[in-house]
Structures are given as structure tokens and as C-alpha cells.
C-alpha positions in Angstrom: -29.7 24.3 -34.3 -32.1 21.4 -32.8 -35.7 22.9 -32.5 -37.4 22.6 -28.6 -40.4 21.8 -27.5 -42.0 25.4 -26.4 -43.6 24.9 -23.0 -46.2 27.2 -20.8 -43.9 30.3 -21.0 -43.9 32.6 -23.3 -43.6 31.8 -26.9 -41.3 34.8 -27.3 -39.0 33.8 -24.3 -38.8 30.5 -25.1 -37.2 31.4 -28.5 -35.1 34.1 -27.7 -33.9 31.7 -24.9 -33.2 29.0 -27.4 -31.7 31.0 -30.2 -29.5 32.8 -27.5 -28.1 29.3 -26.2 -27.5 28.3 -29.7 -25.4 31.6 -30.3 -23.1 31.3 -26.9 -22.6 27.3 -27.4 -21.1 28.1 -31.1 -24.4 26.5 -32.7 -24.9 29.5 -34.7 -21.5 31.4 -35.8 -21.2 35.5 -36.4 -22.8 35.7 -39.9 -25.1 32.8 -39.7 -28.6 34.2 -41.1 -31.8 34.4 -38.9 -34.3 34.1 -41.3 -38.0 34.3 -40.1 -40.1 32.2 -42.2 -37.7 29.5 -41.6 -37.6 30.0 -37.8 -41.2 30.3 -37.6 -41.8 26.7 -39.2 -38.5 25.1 -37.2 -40.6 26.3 -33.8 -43.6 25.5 -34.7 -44.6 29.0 -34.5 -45.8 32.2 -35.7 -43.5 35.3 -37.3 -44.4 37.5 -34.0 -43.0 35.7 -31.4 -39.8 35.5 -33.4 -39.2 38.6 -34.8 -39.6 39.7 -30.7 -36.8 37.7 -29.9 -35.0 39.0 -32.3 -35.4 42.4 -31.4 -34.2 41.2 -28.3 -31.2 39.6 -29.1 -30.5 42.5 -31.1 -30.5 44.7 -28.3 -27.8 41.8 -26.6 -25.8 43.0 -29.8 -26.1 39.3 -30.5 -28.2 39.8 -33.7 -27.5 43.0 -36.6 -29.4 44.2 -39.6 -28.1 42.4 -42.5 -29.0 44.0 -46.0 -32.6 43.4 -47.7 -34.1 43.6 -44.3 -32.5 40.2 -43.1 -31.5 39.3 -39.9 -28.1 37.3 -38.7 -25.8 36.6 -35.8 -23.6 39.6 -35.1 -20.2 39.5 -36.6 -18.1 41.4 -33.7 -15.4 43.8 -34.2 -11.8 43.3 -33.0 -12.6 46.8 -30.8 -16.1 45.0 -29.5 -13.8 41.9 -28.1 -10.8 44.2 -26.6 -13.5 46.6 -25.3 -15.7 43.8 -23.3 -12.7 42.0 -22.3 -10.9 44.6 -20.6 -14.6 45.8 -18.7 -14.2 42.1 -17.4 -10.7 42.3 -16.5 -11.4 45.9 -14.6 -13.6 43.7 -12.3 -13.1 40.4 -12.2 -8.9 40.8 -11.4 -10.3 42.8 -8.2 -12.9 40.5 -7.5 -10.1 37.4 -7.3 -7.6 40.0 -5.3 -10.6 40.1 -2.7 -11.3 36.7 -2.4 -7.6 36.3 -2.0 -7.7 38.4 0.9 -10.8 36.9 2.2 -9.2 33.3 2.4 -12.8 32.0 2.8 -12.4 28.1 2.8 -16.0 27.3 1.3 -15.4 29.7 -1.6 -12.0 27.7 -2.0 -13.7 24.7 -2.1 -16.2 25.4 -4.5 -14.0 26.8 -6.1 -11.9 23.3 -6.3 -15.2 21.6 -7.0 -15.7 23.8 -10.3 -12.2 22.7 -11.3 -12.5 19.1 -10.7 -16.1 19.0 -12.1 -14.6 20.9 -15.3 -11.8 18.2 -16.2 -13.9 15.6 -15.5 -16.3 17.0 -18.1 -13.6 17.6 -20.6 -12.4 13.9 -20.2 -15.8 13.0 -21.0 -16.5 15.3 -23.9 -19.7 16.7 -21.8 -19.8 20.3 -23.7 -22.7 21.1 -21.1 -21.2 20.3 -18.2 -18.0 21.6 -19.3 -19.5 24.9 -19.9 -21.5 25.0 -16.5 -18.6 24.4 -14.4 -16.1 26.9 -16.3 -18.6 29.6 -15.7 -19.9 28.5 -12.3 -15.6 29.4 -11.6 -16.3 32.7 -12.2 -20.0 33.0 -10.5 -18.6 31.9 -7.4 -16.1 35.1 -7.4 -18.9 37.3 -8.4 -21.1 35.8 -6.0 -18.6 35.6 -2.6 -17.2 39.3 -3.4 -20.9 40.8 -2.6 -20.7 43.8 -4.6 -24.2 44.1 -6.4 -22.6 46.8 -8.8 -19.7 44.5 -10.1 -22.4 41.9 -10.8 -24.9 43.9 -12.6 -22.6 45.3 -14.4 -21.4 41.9 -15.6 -24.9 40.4 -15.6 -25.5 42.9 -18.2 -22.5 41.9 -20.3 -23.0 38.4 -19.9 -24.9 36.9 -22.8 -21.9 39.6 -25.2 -18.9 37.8 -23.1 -20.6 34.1 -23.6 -20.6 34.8 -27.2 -17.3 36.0 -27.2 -16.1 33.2 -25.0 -17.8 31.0 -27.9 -15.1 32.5 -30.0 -12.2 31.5 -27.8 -13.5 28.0 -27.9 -13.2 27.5 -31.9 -9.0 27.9 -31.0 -7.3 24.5 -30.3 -6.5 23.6 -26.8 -8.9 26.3 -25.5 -11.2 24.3 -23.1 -7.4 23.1 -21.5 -6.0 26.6 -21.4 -9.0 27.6 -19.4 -8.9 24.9 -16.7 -5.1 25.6 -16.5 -5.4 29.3 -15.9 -8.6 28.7 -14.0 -6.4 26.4 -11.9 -3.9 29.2 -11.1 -6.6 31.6 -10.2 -7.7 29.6 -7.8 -3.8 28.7 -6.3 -3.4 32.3 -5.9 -6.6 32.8 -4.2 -6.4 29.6 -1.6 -2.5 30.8 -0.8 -4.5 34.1 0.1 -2.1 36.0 -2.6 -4.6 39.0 -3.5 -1.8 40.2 -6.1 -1.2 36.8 -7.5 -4.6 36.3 -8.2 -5.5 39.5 -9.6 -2.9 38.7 -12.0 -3.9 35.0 -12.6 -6.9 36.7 -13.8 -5.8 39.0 -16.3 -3.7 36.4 -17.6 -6.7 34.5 -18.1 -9.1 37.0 -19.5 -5.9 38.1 -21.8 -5.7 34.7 -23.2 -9.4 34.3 -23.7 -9.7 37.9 -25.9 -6.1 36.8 -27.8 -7.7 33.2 -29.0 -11.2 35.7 -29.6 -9.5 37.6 -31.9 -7.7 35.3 -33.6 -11.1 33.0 -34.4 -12.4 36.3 -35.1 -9.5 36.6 -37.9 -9.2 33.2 -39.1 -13.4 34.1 -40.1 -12.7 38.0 -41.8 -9.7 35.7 -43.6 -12.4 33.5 -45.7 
């Protein structure tokens, strides 16, 4: 994990924020220990501000306990990955069957932007970018469905399905599999087929939990 430069903000936020984005790019994999003293001198700073972020991130269920009063990335349990994927799939399937029905033509086109920014990420090995656009897919949904419910409920969940979508991305031919299903989401949605899309969706979040769990296997196998 490459250290940053902390800035005016806090010192705690700006190390919870930088040890979270290390956990959801796959920077720091489930086990991987958090150890104080050696955070404190990577940032530059003191214990406190750590072991706040910490505490933090252990709230996200990002961080657990580890024995001898160590700290380390949460290891999640089959259950934890089935459980959060099917919250997602209860709204997100709903929230593409309403677009659908909406047939609004800027959604569709950001929508079609995401897409298009995604591959061209991908051909160009731009992890960031990549990542920005494959969730931006889903933010537009969120966003052009209007219920503030659905998306607290998911702005809650969302640094646990990040790192769970981290998983996924360990499987080979992930990062294609999501453009592709993303792709059929969005077919579904611009042919204003609220069924179709609702399952496009499910499909997709289906696929992202299998390849979860099957990282997640591959790890409890070594």
C-alpha cells in the first residue's frame, strides 16, 4: 500500500480514507495485518489517528480483531457474501425494471457512456478508471430511480459490496464479465424491457457473488 501525503483534513480521515481504498482496490487482501506501529511510521503519523480509523473500518466490517490484540482486513464469510449480494439484488433488479419503464434517453446515454468509458479503460489497463466507470453504471440507476431509501440503504453497504466486488476481480475474465452483463443491463433498459432488465441484473449480481465466493475459496484452500 503506497503511503499519501496527509493534507488539511483530518489526520484520522485521511487514513481511514486511504486504508479503505487500499482494501476495495484489492491492495490489502482479507487476512492482511493492520499493524499500528507500522502504520503510524508509513503515514508519518501518530498511533491515535490510526487506531481511529481503525475503529472505523471496523465498524465497515472491513477490519476484525485478530488474536494478541492485532488488527487485519476482515476475512468474509461465504454467508457475509450471499447475504450482501442478495440485499443488492432486492434493490438494484427493481431499480433497473424502473428505469426500464422510465425509458429516459439521458439515463440511457450515460448509461452508454459508462460502458464505452469502461472498455476503453480495460483496453488500456487503467484499474482507476475502470473502476470509476463500472460503478458510475450502477450510480446512475441509483441516482435516476429517486428513491432516497434504496440509496441509503446501499450507501451504507457500499464500502462491504466494494470489498466484496474486490473479491470478484481476483477471478479471471471478471472485469470482461462485468462490461458484458453491464452491457445487457443496459439493452434491456434502453428497449424499455422492465422484466429484462430486472433480470439482466440478477444475472449480474449472481455472477459477481459466484466469482466472490469462489476467490473467497481458492484463499480458505491455502
Amino acid at each position: 500500500m503506497s503511503p499519501k501525503t496527509l493534507t488539511s483534513r483530518s489526520l484520522e480521515e485521511e487514513v481511514y480514507d486511504s486504508i479503505l481504498e487500499a482494501i476495495v482496490k484489492g491492495e490489502l487482501e482479507p487476512g492482511s495485518p493492520l499493524v499500528e506501529a507500522r502504520l503510524s511510521e508509513e503515514f508519518g503519523v501518530s498511533k491515535t489517528p490510526i487506531r481511529e480509523a481503525l475503529i472505523r473500518l471496523k465498524r465497515d466490517g472491513l477490519v476484525e480483531s485478530a488474536p494478541h490484540h492485532r488488527n487485519r482486513v476482515t476475512t468474509p464469510r461465504e454467508d457475509d457474501v450471499r447475504q450482501a449480494c442478495e440485499v443488492r439484488d432486492w434493490i438494484e433488479s427493481q431499480v433497473a425494471a424502473r428505469c426500464a419503464e422510465a425509458g429516459d434517453e439521458a439515463v440511457i446515454e450515460r448509461l452508454r457512456g459508462s460502458i464505452s468509458t469502461a472498455e476503453k479503460a480495460l483496453d488500456k489497463r487503467d484499474e482507476d478508471a475502470y473502476l470509476q466507470a463500472i460503478r458510475q453504471f450502477s450510480d446512475i440507476l441509483v441516482e435516476a430511480h429517486g428513491n432516497r431509501y434504496a440509496s441509503r440503504v446501499l450507501d451504507t453497504m457500499n464500502n462491504v459490496l466494494s470489498f466484496i466486488a474486490s473479491l470478484s476481480r481476483g477471478t479471471a475474465g471478471r472485469r470482461e464479465r462485468s462490461i458484458d452483463e453491464h452491457k445487457a443491463i443496459f439493452d434491456a433498459i434502453s428497449s424499455q424491457n422492465p422484466r429484462a432488465a430486472a433480470e439482466a441484473t440478477s444475472r449480474h449480481l449472481r455472477s459477481i457473488e459466484k466469482d466472490s465466493l469462489q476467490k473467497l475459496a481458492a484463499r480458505n484452500e491455502k
